[in-house]
C-alpha positions as CSV (number, residue, x, y, z in Angstrom):
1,X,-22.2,-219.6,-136.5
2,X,-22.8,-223.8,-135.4
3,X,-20.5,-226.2,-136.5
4,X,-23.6,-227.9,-138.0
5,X,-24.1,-224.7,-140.3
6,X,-22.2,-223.7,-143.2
7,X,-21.4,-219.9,-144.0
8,X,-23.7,-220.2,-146.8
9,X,-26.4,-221.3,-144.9
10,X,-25.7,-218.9,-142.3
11,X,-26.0,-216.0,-144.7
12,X,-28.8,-217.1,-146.2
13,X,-31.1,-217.3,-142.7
14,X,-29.3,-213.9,-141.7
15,X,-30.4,-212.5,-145.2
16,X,-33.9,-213.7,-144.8
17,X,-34.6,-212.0,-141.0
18,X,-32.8,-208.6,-142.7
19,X,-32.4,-208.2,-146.7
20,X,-31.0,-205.2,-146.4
21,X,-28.1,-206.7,-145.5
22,X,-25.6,-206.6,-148.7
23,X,-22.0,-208.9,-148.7
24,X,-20.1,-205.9,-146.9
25,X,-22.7,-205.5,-144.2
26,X,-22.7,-209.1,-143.7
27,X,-19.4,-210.1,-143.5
28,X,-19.1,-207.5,-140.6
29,X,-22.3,-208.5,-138.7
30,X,-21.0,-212.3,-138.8
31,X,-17.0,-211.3,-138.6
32,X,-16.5,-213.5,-141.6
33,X,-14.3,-212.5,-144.4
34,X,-15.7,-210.7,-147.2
35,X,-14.6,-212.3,-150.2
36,X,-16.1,-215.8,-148.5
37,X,-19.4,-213.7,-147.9
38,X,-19.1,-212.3,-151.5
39,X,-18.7,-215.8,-153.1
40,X,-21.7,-217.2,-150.8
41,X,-24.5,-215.0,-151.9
42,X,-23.3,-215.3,-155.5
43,X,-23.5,-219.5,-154.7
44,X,-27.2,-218.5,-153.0
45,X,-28.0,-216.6,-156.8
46,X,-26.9,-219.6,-158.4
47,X,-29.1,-222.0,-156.7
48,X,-32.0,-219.8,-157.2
49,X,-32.6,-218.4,-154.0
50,X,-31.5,-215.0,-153.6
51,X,-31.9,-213.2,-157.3
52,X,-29.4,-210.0,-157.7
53,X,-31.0,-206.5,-158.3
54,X,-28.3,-204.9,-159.0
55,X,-23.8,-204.5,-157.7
56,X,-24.0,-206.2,-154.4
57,X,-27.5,-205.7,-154.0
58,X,-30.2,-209.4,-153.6
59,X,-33.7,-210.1,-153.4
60,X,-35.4,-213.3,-151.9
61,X,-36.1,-215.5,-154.4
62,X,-40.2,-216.2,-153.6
63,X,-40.1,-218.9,-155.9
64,X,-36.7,-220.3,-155.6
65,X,-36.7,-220.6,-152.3
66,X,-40.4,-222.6,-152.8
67,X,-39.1,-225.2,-155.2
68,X,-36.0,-225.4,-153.0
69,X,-38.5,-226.4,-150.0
70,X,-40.9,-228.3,-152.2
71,X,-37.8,-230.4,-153.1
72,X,-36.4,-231.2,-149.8
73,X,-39.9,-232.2,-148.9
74,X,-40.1,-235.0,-151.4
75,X,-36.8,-236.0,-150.5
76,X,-37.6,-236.7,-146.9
77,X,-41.1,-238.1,-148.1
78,X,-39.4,-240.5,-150.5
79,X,-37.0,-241.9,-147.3
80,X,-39.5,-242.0,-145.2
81,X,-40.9,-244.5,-147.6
């Protein structure tokens, strides 16, 4: 994990190369502690972009994760203004 990059985010770009990965496979592939891992993907289900299918079990969130992106892009757009 960088310095630059929080847990969350470092979940979230793991999650995304291999959604099969649940909390408790996660937290052992990164070495992190497992009730950090747990409370990041429920943050990442908060904010839209992972949706939960069932007890420790998440999805991408297709859409989420587009108006997550969409947003960031008019952010930078409106700056760059």
């Amino acid at each position: 994990m960088s310095k630059n990059q929080s847990l969350k985010d470092t979940i979230f770009k793991e999650f995304l190369r291999n959604p099969a990965l649940g909390p408790t496979e996660m937290s052992e592939k990164l070495g992190a502690n497992y009730n950090s891992v747990k409370a990041a993907f429920a943050k990442l289900a908060e904010e839209g972009l992972l949706e939960r299918s069932g007890r420790g079990n998440y999805e991408p969130s297709v859409s989420g994760i587009l108006l997550s992106l969409m947003a960031r892009v008019e952010a930078l757009e409106e700056r760059a203004q």
